[in-house]
N, C-alpha and C positions, 0 to 999 in steps of 0.2 A: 334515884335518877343520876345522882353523882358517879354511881358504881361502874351504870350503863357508859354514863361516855368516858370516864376513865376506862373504861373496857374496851370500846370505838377507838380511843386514842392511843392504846396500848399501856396505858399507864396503869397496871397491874401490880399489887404488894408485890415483893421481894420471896413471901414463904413459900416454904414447896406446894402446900397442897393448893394457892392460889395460881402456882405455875401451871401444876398438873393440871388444874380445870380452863384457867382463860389461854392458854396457848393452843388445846387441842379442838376447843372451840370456835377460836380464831380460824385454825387452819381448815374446820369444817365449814366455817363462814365462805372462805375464798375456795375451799375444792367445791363448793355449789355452784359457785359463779363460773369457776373454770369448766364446771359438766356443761352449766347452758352455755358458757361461750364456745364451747366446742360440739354443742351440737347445733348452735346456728350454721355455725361456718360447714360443719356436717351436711348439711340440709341444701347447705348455699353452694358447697362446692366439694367436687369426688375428693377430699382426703385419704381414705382408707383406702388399702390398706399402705400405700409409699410413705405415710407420714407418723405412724404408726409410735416411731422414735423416739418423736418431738414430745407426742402427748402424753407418754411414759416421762420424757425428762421434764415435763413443766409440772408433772403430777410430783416426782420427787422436789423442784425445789416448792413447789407450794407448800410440800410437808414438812421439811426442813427449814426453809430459812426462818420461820417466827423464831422459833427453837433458837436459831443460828446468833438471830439478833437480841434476843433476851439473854442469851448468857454475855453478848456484848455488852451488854449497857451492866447484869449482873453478876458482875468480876467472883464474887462468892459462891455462886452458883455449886452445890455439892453436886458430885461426879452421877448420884444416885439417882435425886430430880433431871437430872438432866437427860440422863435416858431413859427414863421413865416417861418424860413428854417426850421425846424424840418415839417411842413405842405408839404411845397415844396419840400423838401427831399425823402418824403410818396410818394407825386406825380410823382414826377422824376424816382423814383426808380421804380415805377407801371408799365409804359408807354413800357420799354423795353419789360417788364414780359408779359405783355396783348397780346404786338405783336407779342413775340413769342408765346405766347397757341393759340390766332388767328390762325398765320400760320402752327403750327402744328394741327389744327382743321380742314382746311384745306388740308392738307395733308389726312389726315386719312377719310375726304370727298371722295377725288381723288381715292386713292386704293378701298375703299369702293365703287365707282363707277366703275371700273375697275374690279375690282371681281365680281359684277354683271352683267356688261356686256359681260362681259367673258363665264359666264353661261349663258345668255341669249343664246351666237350666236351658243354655244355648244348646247344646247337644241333646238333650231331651223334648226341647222344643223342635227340633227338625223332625222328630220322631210321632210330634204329633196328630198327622194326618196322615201320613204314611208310614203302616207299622212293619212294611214289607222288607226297609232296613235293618230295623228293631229282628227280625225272625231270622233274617242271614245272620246278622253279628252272635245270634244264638251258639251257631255249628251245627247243633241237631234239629230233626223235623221230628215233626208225629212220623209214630209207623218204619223210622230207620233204625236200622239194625244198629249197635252200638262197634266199635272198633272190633271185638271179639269174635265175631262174625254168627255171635249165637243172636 
């Protein structure tokens, strides 16, 4: 339990392979929060695509600053770990991002399938009583000769 909120509070060992796992974790923590905060606001109000910019640069410092403040606080910091979590950092931070435009791609799949189908059964139902639409949209009748004149 102690680890957990040392890990909440950012108070993380000093060693590299402790860097390499609770920073990029971190930063997976808050690029979650930053996917649903951005797709409220998505949902709440047309950002895309004029703002486009913004959620690129808040996506980079989300991945960046843990990193930025940990070598703050650890002056020793080897040049090695440090881009090592700034790589993992990239990565961590990606994963939430990707999952959510996935399942909003999905999404807009769904309705877009639903909109279609919707006009489909509307379209087929005018056809229902009267199939004399349905035989013109055809082009050809019984008994007509086809374009070749044979």
């Amino acid at each position: 339990m102690a680890m957990l909120t040392d890990f909440i509070r950012g108070d993380s060992s000093s060693d590299p392979e402790s860097i390499a796992v609770h920073i990029p974790l971190r930063v997976m923590g808050l690029s979650a929060a930053y996917a649903a905060l951005l797709s409220g606001l998505e949902r709440r109000y047309p950002i895309k695509p004029d703002h486009t910019w913004a959620e690129v640069a808040g996506g980079v410092v989300i991945s960046l600053m843990p990193i930025a403040l940990e070598a703050r606080r650890n002056t020793k910091l080897d040049w090695r770990t440090y881009e090592t979590a700034i790589w993992l950092s990239f990565f961590a931070s990606g994963v939430p991002i990707i999952l959510w435009q996935l399942g909003e791609a999905m999404l807009r799949q769904l309705e877009l399938l639903r909109y279609t189908g919707s006009r489909e059964r509307r379209r087929i139902g005018c056809y229902a009583d009267n199939t004399a639409a349905l035989a013109l949209r055809g082009g050809g009748g019984a008994g007509e000769r086809d374009s070749s004149g044979e």
